[in-house]
Structures are given as C-alpha cells and as structure tokens.
C-alpha positions as CSV (number, residue, x, y, z in Angstrom):
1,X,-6.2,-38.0,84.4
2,X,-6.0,-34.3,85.4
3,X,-8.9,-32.1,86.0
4,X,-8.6,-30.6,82.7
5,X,-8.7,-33.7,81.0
6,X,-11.7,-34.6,83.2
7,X,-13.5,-31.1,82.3
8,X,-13.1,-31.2,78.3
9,X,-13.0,-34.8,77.5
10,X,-15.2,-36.3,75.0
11,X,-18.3,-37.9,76.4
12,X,-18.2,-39.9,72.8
13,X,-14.9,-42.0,74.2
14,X,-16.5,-43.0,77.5
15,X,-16.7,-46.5,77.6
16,X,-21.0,-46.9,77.5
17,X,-23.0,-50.0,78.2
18,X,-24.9,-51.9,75.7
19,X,-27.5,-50.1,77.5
20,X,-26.2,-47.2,78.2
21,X,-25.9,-46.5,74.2
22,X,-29.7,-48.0,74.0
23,X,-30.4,-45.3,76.0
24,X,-28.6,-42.6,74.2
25,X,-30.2,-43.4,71.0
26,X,-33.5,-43.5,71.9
27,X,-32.8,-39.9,73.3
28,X,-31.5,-38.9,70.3
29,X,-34.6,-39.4,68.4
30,X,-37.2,-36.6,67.9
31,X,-40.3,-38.4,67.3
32,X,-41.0,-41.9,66.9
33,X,-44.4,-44.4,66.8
34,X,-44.9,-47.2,69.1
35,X,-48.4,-49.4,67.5
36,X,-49.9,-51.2,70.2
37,X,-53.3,-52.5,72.0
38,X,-54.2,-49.3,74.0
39,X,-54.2,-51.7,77.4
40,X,-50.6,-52.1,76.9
41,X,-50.0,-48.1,76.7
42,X,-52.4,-47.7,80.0
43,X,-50.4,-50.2,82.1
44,X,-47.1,-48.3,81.1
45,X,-49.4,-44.9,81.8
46,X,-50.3,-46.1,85.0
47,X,-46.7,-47.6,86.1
48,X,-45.5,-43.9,85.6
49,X,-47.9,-42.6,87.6
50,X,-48.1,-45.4,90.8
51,X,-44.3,-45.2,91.1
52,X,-43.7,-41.2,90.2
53,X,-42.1,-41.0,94.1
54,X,-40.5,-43.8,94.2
55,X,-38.3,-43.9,90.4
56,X,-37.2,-40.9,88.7
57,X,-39.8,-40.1,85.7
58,X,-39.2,-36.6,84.6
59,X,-38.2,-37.8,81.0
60,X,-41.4,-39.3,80.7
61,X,-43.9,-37.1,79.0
62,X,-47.3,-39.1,77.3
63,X,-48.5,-37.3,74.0
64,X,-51.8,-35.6,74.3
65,X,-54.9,-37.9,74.2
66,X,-55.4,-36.2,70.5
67,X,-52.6,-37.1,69.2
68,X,-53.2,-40.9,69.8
69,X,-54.5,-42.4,66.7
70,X,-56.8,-44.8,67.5
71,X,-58.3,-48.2,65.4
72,X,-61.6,-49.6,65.7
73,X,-59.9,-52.8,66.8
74,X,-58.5,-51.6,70.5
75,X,-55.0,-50.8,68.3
76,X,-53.6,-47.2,68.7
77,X,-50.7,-45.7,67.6
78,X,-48.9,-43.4,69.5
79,X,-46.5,-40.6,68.6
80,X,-43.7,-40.4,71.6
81,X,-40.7,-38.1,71.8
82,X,-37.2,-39.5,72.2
83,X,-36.6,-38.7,75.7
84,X,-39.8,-40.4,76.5
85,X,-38.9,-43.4,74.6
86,X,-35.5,-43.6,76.6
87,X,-37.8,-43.0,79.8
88,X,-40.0,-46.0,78.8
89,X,-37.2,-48.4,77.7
90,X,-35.2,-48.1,80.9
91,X,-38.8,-48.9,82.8
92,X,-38.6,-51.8,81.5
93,X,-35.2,-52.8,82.5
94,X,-36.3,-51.6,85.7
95,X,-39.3,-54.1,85.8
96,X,-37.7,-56.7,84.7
97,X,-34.6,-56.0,87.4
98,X,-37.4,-55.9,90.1
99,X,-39.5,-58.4,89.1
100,X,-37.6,-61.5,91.2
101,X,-37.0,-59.0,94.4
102,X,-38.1,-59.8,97.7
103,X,-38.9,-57.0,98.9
104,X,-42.4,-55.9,99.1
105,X,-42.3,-52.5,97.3
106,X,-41.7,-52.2,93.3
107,X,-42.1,-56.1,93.5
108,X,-43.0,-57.0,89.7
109,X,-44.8,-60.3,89.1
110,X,-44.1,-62.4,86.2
111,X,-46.7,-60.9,83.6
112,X,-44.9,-57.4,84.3
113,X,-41.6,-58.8,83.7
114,X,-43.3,-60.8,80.1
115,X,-45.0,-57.3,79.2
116,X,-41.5,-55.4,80.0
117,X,-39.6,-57.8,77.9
118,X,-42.0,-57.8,74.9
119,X,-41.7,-53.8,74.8
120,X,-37.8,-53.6,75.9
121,X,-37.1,-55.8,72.7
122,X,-39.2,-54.2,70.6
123,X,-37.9,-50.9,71.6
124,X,-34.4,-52.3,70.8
125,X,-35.3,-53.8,67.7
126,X,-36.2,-50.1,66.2
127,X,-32.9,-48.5,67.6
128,X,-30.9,-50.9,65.4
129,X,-32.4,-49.0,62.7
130,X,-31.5,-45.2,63.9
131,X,-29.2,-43.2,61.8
132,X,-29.0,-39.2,61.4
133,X,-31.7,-37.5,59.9
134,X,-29.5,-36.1,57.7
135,X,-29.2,-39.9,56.4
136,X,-32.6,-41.0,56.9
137,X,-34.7,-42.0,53.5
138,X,-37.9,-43.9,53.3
139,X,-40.8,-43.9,55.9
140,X,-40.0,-43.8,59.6
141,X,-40.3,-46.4,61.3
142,X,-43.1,-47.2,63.8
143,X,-42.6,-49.3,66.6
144,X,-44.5,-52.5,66.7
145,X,-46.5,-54.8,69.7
146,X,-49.0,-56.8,67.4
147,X,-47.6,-60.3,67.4
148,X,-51.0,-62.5,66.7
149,X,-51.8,-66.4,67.4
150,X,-52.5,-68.2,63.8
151,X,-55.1,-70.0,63.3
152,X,-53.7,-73.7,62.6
153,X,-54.7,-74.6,58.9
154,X,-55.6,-78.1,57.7
C-alpha cells in the first residue's frame, strides 16, 4: 500500500473489532437515555473522576444535574451524548480487563467487574437497535438497568 492509498483510503473498509464497531456506534448517536438506580450512575461518576490521570476520559462528559430526571424510587433517568456513551462502554471493558490484574493500581474487585458487565451488555443490547436517523420511527430507545427479584408465588 502506497502513501496515497494510506492517505485517502476509506476508514469504512478497515477491518474493525466487534468492539471497535461497538464503539463507533455508540459515537455515532446524538442523544440517548440510560434508566438506572442513581448509585449505579455515581459509582460510574466517581470511577471517572478517581482514575481521570490514570485513563484517558476526555469523551466523557455527565449531563447537568438538571437534566437528570429523577423517581421517587432512587431510579433516574439520564440523557447522555454519544461520545459519552462510547466513553462509558469502553470503561467497562476496561474494568472488566482489570479486574483479575495483580497489580495494585486500577485493581477491580469482583462487584466492579458484575457492575461493568451488567452495564457493557446493556449498553450493547441498545446499539443492536441503532440505525440512521433518517430511518428511525417510533420512540427512542432508553437504555435500561432495572432487572428486579420476583417475589416467588404459591
């Protein structure tokens, strides 16, 4: 491949990663909602801000505390931009990458890596569902952490 061909190839016929095309949708998208408990969105808050030196987080930008809709029920619903979305999905591979390490810094323990999970597959889950705006009809969809224990019945 010549440096031409280098400089004005198509980006589109790279050969991505599973992940790597996670990634780029979830950038893609303007707005999305992720519906959670609002100690979930704190620990991912405050993972952002204890490892800012140590793992890139400039893509990472939290909505306003306004624009958190909040339940009477600890449940909130937050509006997150794409790039932020991206940023929070490949935290989560990172936790769950570190989380068996031995060394002593960004050592994750095993509720990280069960919360990481959770969120990386819910994450996921939505991005099987983006298309185009142009093609979009219907509601958007919100991103949701709510699974419940059921109450056994008799």
């Amino acid at each position: 491949m010549g440096l031409l061909d280098l400089l004005f190839r198509n980006p589109e016929e790279d050969d991505e990663s599973p992940y790597e095309l996670k990634l780029r949708a979830a950038a893609g998208i303007g707005i999305a909602k992720i519906r959670c408990h609002a100690d979930t969105w704190a620990y991912f808050l405050q993972e952002f801000e204890r490892t800012s030196g140590q793992v890139p987080t400039s893509a990472f930008r939290p909505p306003a505390n306004e624009d958190i809709v909040r339940e009477t029920n600890g449940m909130i619903t937050v509006p997150i931009s794409g790039s932020s979305l991206a940023a929070l999905l490949d935290r989560c591979c990172v936790i769950r990458a570190r989380s068996w390490s031995s060394s002593s810094s960004g050592n994750y323990g095993s509720v990280d890596k069960a919360i990481a999970s959770r969120v990386e597959a819910a994450i996921s889950e939505a991005l099987t569902h983006v298309v185009p705006a142009s093609e979009a009809q219907g509601a958007e969809l919100t991103i949701v952490l709510d699974d419940r224990p059921v109450a056994k019945t008799e």
